[in-house]
Biopython code that builds the backbone (N, CA, C, O; Angstrom):
import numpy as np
from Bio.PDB.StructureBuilder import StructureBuilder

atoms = [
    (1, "UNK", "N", (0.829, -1.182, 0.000)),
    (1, "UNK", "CA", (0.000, 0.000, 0.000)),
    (1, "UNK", "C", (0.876, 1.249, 0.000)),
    (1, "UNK", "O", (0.706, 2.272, -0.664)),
    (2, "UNK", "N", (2.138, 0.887, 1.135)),
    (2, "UNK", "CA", (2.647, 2.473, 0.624)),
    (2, "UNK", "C", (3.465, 2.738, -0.684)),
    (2, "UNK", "O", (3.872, 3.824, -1.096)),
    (3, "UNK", "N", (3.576, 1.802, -1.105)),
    (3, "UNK", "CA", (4.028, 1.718, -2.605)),
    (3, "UNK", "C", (3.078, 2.232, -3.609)),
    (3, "UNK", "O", (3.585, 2.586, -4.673)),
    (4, "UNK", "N", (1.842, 2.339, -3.485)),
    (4, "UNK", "CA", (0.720, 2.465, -4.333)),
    (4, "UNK", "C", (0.490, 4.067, -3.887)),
    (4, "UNK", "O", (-0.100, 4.757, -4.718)),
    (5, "UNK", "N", (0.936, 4.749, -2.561)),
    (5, "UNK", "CA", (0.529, 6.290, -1.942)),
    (5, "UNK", "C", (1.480, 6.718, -2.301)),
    (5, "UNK", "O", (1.401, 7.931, -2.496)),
    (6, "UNK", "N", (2.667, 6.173, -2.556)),
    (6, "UNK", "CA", (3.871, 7.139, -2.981)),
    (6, "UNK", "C", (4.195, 7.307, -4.250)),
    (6, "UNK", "O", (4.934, 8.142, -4.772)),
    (7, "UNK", "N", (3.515, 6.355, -4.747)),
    (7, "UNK", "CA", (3.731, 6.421, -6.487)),
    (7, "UNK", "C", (1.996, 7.249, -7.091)),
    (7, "UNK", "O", (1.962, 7.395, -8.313)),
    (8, "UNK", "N", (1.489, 7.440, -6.791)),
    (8, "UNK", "CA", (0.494, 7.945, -6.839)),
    (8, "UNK", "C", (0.785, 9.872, -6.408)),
    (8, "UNK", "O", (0.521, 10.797, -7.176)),
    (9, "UNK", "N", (1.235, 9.977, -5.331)),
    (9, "UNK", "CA", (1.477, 11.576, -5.505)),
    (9, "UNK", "C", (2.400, 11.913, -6.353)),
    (9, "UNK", "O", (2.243, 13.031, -6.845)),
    (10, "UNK", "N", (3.703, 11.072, -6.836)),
    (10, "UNK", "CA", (4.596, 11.315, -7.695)),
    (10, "UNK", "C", (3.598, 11.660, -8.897)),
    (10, "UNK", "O", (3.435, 12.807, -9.312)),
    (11, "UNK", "N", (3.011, 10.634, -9.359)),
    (11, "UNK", "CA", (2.544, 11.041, -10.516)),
    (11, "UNK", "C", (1.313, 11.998, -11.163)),
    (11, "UNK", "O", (0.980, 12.173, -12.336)),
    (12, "UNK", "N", (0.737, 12.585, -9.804)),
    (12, "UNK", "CA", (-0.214, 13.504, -9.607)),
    (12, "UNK", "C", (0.254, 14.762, -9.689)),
    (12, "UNK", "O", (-0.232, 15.756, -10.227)),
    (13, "UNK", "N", (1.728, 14.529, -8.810)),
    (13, "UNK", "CA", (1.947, 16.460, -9.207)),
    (13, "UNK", "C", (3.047, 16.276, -10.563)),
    (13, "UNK", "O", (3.481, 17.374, -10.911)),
    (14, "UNK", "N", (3.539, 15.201, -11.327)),
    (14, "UNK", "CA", (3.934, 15.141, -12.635)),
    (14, "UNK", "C", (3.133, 15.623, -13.500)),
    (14, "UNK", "O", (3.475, 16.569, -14.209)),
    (15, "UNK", "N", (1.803, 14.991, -13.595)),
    (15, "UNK", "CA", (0.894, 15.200, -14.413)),
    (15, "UNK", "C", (0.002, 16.461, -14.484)),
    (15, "UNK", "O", (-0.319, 16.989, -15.549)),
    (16, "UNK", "N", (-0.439, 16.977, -13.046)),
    (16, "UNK", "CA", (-1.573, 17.576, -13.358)),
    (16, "UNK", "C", (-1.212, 18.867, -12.030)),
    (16, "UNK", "O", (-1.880, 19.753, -11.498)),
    (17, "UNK", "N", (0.295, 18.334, -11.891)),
    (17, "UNK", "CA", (0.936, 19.819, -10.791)),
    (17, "UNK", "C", (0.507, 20.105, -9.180)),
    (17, "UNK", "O", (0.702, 21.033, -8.395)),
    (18, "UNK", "N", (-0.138, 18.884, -9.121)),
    (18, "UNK", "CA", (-1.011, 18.895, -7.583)),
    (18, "UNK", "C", (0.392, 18.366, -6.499)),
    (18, "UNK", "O", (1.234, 17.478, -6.639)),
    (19, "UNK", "N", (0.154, 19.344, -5.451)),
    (19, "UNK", "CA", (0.794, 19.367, -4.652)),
    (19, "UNK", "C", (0.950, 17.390, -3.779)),
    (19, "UNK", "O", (-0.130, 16.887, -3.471)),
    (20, "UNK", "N", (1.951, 16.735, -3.563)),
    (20, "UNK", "CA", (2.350, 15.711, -3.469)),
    (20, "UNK", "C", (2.146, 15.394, -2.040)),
    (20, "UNK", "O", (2.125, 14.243, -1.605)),
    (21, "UNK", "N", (1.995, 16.480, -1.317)),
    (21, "UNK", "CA", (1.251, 16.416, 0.627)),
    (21, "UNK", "C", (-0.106, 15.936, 0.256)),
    (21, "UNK", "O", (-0.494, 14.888, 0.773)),
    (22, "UNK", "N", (-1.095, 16.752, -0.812)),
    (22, "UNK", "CA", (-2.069, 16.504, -0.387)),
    (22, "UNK", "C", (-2.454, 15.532, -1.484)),
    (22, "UNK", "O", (-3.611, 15.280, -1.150)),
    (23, "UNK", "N", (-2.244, 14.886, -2.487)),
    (23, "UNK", "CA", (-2.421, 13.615, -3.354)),
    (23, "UNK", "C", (-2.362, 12.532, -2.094)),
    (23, "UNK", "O", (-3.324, 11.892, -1.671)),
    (24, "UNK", "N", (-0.460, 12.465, -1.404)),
    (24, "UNK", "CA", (-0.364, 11.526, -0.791)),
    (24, "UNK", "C", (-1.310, 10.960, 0.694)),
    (24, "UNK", "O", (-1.548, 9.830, 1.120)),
    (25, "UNK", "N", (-1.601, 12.056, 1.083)),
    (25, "UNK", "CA", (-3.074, 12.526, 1.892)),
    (25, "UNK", "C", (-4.093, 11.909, 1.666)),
    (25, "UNK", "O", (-4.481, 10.945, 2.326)),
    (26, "UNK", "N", (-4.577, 12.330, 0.828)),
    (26, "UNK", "CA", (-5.972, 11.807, -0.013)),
    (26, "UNK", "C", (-5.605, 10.087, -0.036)),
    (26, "UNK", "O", (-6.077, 9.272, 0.757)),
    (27, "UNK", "N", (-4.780, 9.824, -0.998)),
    (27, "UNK", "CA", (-4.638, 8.304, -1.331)),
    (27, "UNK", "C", (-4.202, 7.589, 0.041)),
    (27, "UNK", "O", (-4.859, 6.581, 0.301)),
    (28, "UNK", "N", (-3.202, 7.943, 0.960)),
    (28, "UNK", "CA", (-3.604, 7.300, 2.490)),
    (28, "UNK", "C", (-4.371, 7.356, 3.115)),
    (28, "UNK", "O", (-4.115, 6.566, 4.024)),
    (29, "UNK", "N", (-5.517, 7.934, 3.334)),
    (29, "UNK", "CA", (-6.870, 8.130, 3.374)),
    (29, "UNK", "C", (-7.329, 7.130, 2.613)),
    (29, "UNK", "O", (-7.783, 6.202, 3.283)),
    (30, "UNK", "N", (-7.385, 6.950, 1.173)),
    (30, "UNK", "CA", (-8.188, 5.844, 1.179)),
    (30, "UNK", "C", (-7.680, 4.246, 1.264)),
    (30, "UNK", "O", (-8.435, 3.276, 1.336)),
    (31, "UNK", "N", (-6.465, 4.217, 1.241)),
    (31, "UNK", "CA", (-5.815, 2.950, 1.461)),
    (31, "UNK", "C", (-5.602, 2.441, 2.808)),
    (31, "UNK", "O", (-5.111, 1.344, 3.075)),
    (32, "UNK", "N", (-6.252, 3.841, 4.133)),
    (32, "UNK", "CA", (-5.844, 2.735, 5.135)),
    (32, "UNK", "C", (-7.812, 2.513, 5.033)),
    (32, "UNK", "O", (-8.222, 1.366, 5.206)),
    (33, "UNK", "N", (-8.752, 3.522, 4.786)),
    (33, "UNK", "CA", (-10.080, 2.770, 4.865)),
    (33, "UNK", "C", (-10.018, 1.055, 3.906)),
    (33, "UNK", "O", (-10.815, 0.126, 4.041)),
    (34, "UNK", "N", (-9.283, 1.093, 3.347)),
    (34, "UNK", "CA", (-9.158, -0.236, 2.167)),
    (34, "UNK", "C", (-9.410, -1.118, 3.466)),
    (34, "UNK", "O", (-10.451, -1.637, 3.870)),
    (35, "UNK", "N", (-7.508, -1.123, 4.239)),
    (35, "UNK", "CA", (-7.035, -1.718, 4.474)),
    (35, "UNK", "C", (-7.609, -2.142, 6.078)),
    (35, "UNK", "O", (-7.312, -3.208, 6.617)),
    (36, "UNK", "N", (-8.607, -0.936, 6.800)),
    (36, "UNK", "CA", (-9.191, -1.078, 7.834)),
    (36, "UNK", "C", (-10.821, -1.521, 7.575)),
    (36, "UNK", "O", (-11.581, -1.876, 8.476)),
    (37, "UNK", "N", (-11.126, -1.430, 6.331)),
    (37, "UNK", "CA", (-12.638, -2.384, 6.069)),
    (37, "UNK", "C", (-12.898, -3.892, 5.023)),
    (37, "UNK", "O", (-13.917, -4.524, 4.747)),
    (38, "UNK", "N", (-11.320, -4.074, 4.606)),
    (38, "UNK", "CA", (-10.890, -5.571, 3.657)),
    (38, "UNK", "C", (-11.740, -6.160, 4.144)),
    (38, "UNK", "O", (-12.037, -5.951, 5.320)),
    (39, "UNK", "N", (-12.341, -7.010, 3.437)),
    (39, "UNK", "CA", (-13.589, -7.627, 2.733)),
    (39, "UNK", "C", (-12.701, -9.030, 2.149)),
    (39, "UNK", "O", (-13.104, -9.159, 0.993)),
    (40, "UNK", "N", (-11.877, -9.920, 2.376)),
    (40, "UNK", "CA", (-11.127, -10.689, 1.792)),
    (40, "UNK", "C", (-12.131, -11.433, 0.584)),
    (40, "UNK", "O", (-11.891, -11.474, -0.623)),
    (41, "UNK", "N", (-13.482, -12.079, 1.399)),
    (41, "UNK", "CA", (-14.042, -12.684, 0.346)),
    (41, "UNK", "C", (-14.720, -11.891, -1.050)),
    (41, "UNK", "O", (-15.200, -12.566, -1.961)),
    (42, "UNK", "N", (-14.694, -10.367, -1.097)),
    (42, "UNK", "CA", (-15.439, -9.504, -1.740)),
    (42, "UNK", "C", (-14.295, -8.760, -2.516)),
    (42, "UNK", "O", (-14.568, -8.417, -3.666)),
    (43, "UNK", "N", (-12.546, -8.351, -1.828)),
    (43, "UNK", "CA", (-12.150, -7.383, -2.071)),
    (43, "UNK", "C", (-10.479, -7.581, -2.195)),
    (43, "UNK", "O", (-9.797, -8.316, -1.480)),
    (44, "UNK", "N", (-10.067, -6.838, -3.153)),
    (44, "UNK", "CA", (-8.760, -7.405, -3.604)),
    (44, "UNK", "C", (-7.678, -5.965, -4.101)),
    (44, "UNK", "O", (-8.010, -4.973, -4.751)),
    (45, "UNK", "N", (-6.548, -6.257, -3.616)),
    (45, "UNK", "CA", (-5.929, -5.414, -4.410)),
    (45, "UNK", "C", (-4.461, -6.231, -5.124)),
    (45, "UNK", "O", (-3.856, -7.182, -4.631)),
    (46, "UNK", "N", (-4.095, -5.371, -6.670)),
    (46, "UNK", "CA", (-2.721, -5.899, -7.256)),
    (46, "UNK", "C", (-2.236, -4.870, -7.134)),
    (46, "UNK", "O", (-2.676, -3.742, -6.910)),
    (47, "UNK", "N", (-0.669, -5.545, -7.388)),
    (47, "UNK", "CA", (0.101, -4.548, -8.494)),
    (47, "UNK", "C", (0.723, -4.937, -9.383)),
    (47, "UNK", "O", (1.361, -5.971, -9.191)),
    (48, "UNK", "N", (0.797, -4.283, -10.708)),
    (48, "UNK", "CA", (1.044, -5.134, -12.355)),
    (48, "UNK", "C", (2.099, -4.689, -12.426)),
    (48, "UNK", "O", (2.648, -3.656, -12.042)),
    (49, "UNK", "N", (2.462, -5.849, -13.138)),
    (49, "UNK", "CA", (4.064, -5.870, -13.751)),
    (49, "UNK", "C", (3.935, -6.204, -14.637)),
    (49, "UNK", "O", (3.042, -7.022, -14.856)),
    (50, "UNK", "N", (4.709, -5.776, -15.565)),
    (50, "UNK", "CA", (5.014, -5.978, -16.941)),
    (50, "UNK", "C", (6.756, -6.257, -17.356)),
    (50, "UNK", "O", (7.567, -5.475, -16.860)),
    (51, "UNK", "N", (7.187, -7.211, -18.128)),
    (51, "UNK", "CA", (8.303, -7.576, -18.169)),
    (51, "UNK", "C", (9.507, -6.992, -16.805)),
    (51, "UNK", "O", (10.581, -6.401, -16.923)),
    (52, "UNK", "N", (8.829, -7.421, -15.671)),
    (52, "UNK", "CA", (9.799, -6.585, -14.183)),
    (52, "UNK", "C", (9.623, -6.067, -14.222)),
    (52, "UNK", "O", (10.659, -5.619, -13.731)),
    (53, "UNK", "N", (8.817, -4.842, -14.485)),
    (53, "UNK", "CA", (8.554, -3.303, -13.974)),
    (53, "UNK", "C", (7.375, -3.017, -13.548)),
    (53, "UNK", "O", (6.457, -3.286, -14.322)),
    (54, "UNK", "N", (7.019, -2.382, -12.187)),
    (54, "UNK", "CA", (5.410, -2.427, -11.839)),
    (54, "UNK", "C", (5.320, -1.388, -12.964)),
    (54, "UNK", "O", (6.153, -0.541, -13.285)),
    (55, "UNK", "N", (4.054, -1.664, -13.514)),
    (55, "UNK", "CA", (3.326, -0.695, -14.334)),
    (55, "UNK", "C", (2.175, -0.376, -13.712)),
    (55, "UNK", "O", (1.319, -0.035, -14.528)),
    (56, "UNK", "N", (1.700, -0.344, -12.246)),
    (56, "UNK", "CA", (0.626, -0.060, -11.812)),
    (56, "UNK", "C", (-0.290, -0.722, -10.930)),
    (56, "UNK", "O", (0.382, -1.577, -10.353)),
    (57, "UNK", "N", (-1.556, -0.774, -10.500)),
    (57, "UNK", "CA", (-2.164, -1.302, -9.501)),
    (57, "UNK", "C", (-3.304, -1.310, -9.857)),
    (57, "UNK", "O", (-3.756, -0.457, -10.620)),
    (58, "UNK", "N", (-4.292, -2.711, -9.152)),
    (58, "UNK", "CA", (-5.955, -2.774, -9.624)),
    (58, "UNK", "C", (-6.266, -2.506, -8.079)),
    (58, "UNK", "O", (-5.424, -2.410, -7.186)),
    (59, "UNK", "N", (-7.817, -2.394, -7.936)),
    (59, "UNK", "CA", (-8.574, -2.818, -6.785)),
    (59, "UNK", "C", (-9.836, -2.877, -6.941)),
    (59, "UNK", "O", (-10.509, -2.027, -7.524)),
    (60, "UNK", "N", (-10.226, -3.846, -6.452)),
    (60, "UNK", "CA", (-11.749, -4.273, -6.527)),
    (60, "UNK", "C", (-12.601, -4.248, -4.530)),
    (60, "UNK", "O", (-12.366, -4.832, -3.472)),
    (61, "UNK", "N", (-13.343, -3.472, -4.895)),
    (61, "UNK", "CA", (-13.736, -2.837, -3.737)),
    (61, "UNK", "C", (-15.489, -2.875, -3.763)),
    (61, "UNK", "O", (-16.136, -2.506, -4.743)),
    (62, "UNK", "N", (-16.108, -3.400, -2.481)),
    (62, "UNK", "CA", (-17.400, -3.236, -2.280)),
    (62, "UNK", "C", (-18.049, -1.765, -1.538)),
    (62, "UNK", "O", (-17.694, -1.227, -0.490)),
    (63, "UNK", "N", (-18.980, -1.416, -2.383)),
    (63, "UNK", "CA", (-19.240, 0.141, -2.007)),
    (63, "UNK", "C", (-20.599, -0.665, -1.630)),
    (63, "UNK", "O", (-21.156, -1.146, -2.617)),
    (64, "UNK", "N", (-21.153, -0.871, -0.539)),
    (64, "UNK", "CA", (-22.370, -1.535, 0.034)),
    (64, "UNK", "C", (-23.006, -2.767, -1.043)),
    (64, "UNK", "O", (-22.439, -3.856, -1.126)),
    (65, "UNK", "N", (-24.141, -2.470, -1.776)),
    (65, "UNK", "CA", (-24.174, -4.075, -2.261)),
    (65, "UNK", "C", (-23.511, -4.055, -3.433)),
    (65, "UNK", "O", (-23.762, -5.111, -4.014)),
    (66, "UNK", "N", (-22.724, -3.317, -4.124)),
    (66, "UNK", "CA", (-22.380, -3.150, -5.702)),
    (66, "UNK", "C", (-20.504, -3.615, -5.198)),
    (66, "UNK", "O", (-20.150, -3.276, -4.069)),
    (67, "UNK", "N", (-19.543, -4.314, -6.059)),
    (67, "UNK", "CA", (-18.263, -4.380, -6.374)),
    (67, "UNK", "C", (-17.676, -2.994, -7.297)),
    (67, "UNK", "O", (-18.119, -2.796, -8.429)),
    (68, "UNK", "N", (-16.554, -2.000, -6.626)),
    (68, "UNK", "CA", (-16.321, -1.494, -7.562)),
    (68, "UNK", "C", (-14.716, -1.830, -7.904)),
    (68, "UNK", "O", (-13.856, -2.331, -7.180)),
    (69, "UNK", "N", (-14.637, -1.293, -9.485)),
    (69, "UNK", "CA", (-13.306, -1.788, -9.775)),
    (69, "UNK", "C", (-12.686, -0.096, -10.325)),
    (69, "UNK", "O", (-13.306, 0.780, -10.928)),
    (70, "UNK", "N", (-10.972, -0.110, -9.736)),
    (70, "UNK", "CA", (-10.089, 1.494, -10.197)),
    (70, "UNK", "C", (-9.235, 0.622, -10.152)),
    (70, "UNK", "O", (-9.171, -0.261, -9.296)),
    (71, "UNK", "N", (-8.518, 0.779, -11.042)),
    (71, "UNK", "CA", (-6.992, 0.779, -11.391)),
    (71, "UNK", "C", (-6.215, 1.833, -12.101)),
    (71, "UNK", "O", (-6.794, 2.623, -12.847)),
    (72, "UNK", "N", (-5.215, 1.869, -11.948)),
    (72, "UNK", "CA", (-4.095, 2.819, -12.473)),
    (72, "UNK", "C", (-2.961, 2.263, -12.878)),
    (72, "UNK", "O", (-2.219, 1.557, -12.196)),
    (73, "UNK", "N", (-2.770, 2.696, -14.401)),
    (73, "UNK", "CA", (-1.287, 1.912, -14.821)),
    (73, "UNK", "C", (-0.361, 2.936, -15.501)),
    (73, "UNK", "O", (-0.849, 3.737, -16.299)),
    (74, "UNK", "N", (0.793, 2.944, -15.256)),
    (74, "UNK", "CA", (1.903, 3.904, -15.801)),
    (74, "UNK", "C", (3.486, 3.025, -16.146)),
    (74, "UNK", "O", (3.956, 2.000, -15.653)),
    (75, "UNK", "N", (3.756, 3.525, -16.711)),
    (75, "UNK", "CA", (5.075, 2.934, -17.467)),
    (75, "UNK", "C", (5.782, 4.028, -18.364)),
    (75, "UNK", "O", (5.232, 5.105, -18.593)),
    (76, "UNK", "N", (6.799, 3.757, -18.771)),
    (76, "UNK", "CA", (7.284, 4.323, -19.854)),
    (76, "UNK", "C", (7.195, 4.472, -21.192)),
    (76, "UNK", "O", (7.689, 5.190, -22.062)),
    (77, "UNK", "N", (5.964, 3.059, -21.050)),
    (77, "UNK", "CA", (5.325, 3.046, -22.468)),
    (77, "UNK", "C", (3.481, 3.357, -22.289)),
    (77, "UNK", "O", (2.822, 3.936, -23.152)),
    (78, "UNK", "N", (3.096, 2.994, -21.401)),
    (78, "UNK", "CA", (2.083, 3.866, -21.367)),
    (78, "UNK", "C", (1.386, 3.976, -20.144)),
    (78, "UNK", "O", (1.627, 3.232, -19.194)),
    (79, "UNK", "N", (0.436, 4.971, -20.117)),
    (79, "UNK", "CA", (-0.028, 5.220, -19.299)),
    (79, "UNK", "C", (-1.847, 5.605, -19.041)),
    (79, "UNK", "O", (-2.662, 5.894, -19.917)),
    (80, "UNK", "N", (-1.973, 5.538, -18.232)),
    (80, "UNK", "CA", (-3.520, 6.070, -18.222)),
    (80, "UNK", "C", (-4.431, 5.471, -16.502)),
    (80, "UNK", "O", (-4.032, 5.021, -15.428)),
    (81, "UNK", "N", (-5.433, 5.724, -16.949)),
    (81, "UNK", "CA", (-6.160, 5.359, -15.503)),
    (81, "UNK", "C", (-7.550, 4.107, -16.392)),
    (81, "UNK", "O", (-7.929, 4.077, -17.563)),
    (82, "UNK", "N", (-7.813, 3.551, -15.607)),
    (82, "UNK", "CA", (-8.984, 2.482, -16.119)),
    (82, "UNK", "C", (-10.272, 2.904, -14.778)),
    (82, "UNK", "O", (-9.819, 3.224, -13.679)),
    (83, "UNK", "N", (-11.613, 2.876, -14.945)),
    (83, "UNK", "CA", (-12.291, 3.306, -14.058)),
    (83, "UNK", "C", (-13.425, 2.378, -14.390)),
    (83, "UNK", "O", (-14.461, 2.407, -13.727)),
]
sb = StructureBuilder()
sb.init_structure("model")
sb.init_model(0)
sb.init_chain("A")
sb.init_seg("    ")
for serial, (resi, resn, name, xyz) in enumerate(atoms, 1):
    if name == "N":
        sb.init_residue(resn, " ", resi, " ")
    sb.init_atom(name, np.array(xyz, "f"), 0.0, 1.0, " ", f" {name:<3s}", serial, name[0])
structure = sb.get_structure()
């Protein structure tokens, strides 16, 4: 998880100039609710690799009766968000 909060403000104030206190803020915020309401049989998180290099992270998360799915993938060859 803190692999997923620290690479996440990096690439927030790369991209879109947002200050890296409050990205990393926000995203520990929601990774310790992840990690303080895990759902094992309902709820999952990765992180992707591609030929050795993480290229990013999934999570599949229950928002009351619905599964939701966010991931984020970045690399040197590409990048983007999946929602």
């Amino acid at each position: 998880m803190g692999w997923i909060i620290h690479r996440h403000g990096v690439i927030y104030a790369e991209e879109y100039g947002w200050d890296e206190r409050f990205v990393e803020a926000l995203v520990a915020q929601i990774g310790s609710d992840f990690l303080r309401n895990y759902n094992p049989k309902k709820e999952r998180c990765w992180i992707a690799e591609m030929d050795g290099e993480i290229v990013g992270s999934v999570f599949v998360t229950q928002d009351s009766e619905r599964l939701q799915y966010y991931g984020r993938f970045w690399s040197n060859r590409k990048r983007g968000a999946l929602v």
